[in-house]
N, C-alpha and C positions, 0 to 999 in steps of 0.2 A: 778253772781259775787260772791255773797255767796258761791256758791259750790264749787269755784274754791280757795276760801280763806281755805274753811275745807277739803278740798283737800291738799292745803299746808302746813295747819298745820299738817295734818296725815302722812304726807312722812316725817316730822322734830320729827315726833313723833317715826317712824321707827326705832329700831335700826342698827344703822351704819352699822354694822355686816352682817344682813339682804339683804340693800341695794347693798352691798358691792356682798355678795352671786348672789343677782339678776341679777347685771350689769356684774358679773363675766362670769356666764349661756350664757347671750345674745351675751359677747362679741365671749367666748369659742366656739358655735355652729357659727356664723360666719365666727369666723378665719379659723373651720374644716368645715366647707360647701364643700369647693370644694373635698378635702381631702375625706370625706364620699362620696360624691356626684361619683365619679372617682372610688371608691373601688366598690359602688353599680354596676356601669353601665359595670364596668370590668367583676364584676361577669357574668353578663349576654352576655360580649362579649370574656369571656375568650380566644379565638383564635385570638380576637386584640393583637397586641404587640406594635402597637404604639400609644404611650400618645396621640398624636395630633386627631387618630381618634376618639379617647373615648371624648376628652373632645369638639369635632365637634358633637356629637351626640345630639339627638332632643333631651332628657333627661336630659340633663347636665345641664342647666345652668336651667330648671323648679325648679331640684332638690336642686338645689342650694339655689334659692328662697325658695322651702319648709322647709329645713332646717335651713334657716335663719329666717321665721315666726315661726318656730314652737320652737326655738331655745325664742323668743320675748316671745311667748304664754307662756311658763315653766316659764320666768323669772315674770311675771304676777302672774302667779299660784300661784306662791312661797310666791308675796306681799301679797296675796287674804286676808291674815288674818292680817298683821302686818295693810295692810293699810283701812282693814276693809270694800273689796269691797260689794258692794250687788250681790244679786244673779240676778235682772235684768241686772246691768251691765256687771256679768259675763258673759250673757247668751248671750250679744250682742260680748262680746268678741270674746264668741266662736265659735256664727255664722261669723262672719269679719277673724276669724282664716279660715273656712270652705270654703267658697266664697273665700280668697285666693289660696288654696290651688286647690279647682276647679279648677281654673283660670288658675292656675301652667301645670295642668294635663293637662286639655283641650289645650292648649297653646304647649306642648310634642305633642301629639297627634297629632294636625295639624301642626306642626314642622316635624313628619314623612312622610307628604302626600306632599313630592313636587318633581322637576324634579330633585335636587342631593339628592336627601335620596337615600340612598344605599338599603333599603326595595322595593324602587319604581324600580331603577334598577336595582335590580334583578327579580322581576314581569315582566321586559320587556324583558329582556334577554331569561328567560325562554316562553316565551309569542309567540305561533304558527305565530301568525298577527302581522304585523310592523305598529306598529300606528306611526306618528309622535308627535311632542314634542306641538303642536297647542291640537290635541286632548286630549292627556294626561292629561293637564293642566285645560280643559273643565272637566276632571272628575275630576280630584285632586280638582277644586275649589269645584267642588260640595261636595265632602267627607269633605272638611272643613267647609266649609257653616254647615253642617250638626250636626259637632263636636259641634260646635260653638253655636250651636242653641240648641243642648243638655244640653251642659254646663248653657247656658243663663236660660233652664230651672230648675236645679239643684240650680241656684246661685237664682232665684224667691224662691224659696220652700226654703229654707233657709231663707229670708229675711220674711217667713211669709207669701205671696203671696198665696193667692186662684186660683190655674192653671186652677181648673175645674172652675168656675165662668169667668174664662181672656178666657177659650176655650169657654164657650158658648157664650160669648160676640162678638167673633171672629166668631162665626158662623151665629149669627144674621146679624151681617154686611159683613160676605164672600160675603153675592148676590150683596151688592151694588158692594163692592169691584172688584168681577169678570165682571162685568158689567164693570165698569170702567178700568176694564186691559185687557179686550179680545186682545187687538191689542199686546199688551206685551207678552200676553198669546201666539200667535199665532207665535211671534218672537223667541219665547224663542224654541215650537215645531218646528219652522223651525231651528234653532241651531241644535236642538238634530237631527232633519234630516241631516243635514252638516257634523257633525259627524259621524251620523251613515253611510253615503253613502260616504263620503268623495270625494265628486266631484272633488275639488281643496283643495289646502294646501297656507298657507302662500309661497308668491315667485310667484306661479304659475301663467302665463299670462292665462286671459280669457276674452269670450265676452260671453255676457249676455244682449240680447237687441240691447238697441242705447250702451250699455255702454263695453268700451273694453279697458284692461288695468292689472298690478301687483297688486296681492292683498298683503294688508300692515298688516290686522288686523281681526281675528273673533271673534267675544263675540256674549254671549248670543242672545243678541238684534239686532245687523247687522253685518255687512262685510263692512271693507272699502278696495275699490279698486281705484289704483293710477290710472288715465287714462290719455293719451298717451301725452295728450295736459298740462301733469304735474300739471293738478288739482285733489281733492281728491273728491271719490263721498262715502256717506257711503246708504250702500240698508240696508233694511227689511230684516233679513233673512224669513220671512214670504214671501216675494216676491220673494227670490232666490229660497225657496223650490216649489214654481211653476212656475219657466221659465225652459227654455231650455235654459243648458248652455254647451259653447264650452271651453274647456280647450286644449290651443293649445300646454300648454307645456307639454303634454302627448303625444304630436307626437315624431316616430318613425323617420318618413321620413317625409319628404315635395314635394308634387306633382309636375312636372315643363309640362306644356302644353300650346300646341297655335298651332292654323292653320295657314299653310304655304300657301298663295294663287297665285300659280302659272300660267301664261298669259297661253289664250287656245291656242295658236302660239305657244308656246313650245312643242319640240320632244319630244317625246316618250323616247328615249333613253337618252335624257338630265334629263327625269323627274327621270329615274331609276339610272342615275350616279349621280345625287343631292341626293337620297335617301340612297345610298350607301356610301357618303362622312359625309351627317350627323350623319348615323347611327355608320360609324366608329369613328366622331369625338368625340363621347355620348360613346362611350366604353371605348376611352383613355383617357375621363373625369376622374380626381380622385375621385369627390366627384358621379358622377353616378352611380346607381347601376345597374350592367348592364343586370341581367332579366328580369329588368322594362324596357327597351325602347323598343319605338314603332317607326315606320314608318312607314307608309303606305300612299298609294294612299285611300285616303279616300272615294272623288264622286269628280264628275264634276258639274260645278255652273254655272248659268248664265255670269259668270265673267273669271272663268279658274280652274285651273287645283287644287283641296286641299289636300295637303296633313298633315294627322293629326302625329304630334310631342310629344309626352307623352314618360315621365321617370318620375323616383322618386330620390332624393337626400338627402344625410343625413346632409345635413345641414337647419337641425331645427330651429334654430335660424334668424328669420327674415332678419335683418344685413349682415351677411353672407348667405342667401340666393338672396337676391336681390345681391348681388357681384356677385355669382356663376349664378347665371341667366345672370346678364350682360354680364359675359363673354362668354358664348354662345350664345350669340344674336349676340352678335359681329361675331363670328368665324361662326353664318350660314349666315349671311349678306357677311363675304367673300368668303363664299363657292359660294353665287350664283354669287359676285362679277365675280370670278375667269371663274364659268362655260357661264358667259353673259347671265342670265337667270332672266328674268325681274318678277318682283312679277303686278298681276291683280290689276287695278282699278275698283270699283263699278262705269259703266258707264252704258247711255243705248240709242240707237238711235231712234231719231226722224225726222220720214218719212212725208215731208209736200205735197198734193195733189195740184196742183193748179187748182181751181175750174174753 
């Protein structure tokens, strides 16, 4: 309470003049903050021409800040003698000036690492491999994280902070630490496998296991995928990195098969004109592709006559694949309708002796 009384009497002791000068500084470098701030970042993007992009830059508004503290720090400086600071307190001043100013910078810098910085895409642009905006973001948080943790040490050492003393400390207890994170540990390398292999992306439908379904979300630590029954399951990526997984929406085509099992009482010649009607009706299909179908007389069975039915259809999409199925089930069911040609029962007779 003392201090803060001869405090007040040292600012009345001030001359006005002085005061006047100080608050002038603080306000002047405020008012022209953006003003500087916008002349700086122009320089540097001198083939911008529009205001709006310069002052959208990751720069802008750090700079802003800087110039406003440093704009504070001057008008300080200025009182140092009228108000008689000490040199400890200058000293803290100038560290709190310093740690902001990190802060500023740091704060720019991972302001340039994200998916609209213009830095980033043009890295993609130019960039031989098409990564998705899921991957990207896996590395941009890492670049930031990284910033961040720089900074964080920058802003210790400043404050006085023993790093080599906090690092050994940190080393004494990494074992327990890693001991206690293996399973994290293990999540975080199956991450870095997901991206590096990129099996699936956000969107893509997949099964993996019991589990089948849209994936919603990747981080670090898991993958949540929507499954079909509209509940959300989230996996280990530690566990994704050793299953075997199907990613269906990387198909091209979709296979359409099934054996036709025709009565052994059927002709010969009924069985080659059924084969004929199918194969032409699989041609005038739109969605069939028509190198892919097959027909054939397959084998004969204890039952009748099989014939095996394979094409392929480009309708990938489940929905519309059971549609385009249906309606060829339909149209062979009237083909055999039409020709009177019955499909086989799994039957089998029994012969009784009497004793």
């Amino acid at each position: 309470m003392q201090r803060i009384v001869e405090l007040g009497e040292k600012i009345l002791a001030v001359p006005i003049v002085d005061l006047v000068i100080a608050i002038c500084i603080i306000i002047l470098f405020r008012v022209f903050s953006s003003g500087i701030s916008y002349i700086i970042i122009r320089m540097f993007k001198w083939k911008s021409k529009s205001p709006k992009e310069i002052k959208e830059s990751a720069f802008y508004d750090p700079l802003r800040l800087f110039i406003t503290i440093f704009g504070i720090y001057i008008g300080i400086c200025f009182l140092r003698e009228p108000l008689d600071i000490q040199d400890n307190v200058m000293l803290w001043v100038t560290r709190i000036f310093k740690v902001i100013v990190i802060i500023a910078i740091s704060k720019g810098f991972a302001k340039s690492f994200t998916l609209d910085a213009k830095f980033v895409q043009k890295i993609r642009a130019k960039s031989s491999k098409k990564m998705d905006d899921n991957s990207i973001e896996i590395i941009l948080k890492i670049v930031r994280a990284v910033i961040y943790v720089i900074a964080g040490g920058f802003v210790l050492t400043e404050l006085g902070v023993d790093l080599s003393g906090l690092i050994a400390g940190l080393g004494i207890g990494g074992i327990i630490i890693t001991l206690a994170a293996q399973d994290t540990a293990k999540n975080l390398f199956g991450g870095f496998v997901i991206f590096l292999d990129k099996p699936f992306a956000v969107g893509d439908w997949i099964q993996m296991g019991e589990y089948e379904g849209n994936v919603e979300e990747i981080t670090f630590r898991s993958t949540r995928i929507r499954l079909f029954e509209n509940s959300v399951v989230n996996v280990p990526n530690s566990v994704i990195s050793d299953s075997s997984i199907i990613n269906w929406s990387k198909m091209e085509q979709r296979r359409y098969r099934f054996n036709l099992c025709l009565d052994l009482n059927t002709p010969l010649e009924k069985v080659a004109k059924v084969q004929d009607r199918i194969t032409n009706m699989l041609e005038k299909h739109d969605r069939i592709i028509d190198d892919t179908i097959i027909v054939k007389f397959d084998e004969i069975t204890d039952n009748g006559i099989n014939l095996l039915v394979c094409s392929y259809t480009d309708s990938v999409d489940y929905n519309s694949y059971l549609e385009e199925k249906e309606k060829i089930n339909y149209k062979v069911m009237q083909i055999l309708k039409e020709e009177n040609v019955k499909l086989a029962y799994d039957t089998k007779t029994v012969y009784l002796e009497n004793g």
